[in-house]
FIMARGU-68752 format. One record per residue (C-alpha): x, y, z; residue number from 1. Coordinates in steps of 0.5 Angstrom, whole numbers, plus 500, padded with zeros to 3 digits. Each point is the difference from the previous one (the first is absolute). Layout:
N
<pt><x>X</x><y>Y</y><z>Z</z><num>NUM</num></pt>
...
This chain:
55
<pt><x>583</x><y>494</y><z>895</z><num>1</num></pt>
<pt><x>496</x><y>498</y><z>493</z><num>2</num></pt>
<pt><x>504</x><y>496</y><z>495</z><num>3</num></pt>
<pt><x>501</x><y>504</y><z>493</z><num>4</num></pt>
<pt><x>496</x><y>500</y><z>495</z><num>5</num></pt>
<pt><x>505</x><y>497</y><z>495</z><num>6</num></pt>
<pt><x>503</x><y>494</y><z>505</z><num>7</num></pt>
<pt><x>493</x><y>498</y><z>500</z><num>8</num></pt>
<pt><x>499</x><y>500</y><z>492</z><num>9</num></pt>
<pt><x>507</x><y>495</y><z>500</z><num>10</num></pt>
<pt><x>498</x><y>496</y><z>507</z><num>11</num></pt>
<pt><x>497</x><y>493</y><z>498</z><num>12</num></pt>
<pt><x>499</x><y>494</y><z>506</z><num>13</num></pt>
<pt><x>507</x><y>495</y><z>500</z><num>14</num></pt>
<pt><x>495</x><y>495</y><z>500</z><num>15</num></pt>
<pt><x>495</x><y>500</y><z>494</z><num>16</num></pt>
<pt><x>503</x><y>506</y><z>496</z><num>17</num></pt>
<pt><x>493</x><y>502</y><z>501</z><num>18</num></pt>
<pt><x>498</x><y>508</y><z>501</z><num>19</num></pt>
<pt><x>500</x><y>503</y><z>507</z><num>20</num></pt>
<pt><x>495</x><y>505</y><z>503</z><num>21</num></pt>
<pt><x>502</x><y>505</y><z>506</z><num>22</num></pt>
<pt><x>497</x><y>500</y><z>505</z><num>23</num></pt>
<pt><x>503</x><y>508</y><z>504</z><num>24</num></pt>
<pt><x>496</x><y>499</y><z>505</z><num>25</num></pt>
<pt><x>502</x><y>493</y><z>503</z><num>26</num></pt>
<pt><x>507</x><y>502</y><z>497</z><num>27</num></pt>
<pt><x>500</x><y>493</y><z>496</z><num>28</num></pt>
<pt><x>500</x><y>498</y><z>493</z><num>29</num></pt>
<pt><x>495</x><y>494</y><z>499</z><num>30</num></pt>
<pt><x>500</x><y>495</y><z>495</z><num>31</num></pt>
<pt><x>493</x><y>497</y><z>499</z><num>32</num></pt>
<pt><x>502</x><y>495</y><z>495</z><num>33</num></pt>
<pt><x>505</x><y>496</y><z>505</z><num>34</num></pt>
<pt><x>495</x><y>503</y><z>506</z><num>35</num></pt>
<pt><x>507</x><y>503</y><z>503</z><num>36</num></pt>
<pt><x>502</x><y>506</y><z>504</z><num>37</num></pt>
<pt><x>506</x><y>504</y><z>500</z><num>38</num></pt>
<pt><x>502</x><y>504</y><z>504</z><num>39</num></pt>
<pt><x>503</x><y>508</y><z>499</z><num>40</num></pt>
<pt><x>506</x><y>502</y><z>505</z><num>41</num></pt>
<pt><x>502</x><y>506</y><z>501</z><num>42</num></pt>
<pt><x>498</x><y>502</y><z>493</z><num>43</num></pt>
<pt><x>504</x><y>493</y><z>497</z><num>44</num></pt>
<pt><x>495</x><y>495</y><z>497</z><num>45</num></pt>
<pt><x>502</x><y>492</y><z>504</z><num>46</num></pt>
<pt><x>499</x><y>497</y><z>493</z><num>47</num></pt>
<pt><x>502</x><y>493</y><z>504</z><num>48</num></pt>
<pt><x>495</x><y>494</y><z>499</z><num>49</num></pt>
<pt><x>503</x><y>498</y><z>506</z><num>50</num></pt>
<pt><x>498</x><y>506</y><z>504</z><num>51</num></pt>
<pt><x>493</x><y>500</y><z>496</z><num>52</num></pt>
<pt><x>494</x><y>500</y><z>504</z><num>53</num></pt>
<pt><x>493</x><y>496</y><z>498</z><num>54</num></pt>
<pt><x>493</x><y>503</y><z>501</z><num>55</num></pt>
């Protein structure tokens, strides 16, 4: 289930404040900044630190 549009434009990373990039595919948003992963489940951004992956 893709994210909307205008949740994308107002989601940010809990960590840096910085700009988070969609990844549909994967179902992830991904901040390059912090080198983490959140999870999408269930159409629902995981926007834990916490929970994040590193890559």
């Amino acid at each position: 289930m893709p994210l909307n549009n205008d949740l994308l434009d107002i989601l940010a990373c809990p960590k840096c404040k910085g700009e988070i990039e969609y990844k549909e595919a994967d179902n992830q948003l991904v901040c390059s900044a912090c080198r983490l992963i959140y999870m999408v489940k269930d159409g629902i951004p995981v926007m834990l630190v916490d929970e994040a992956k590193t890559y």
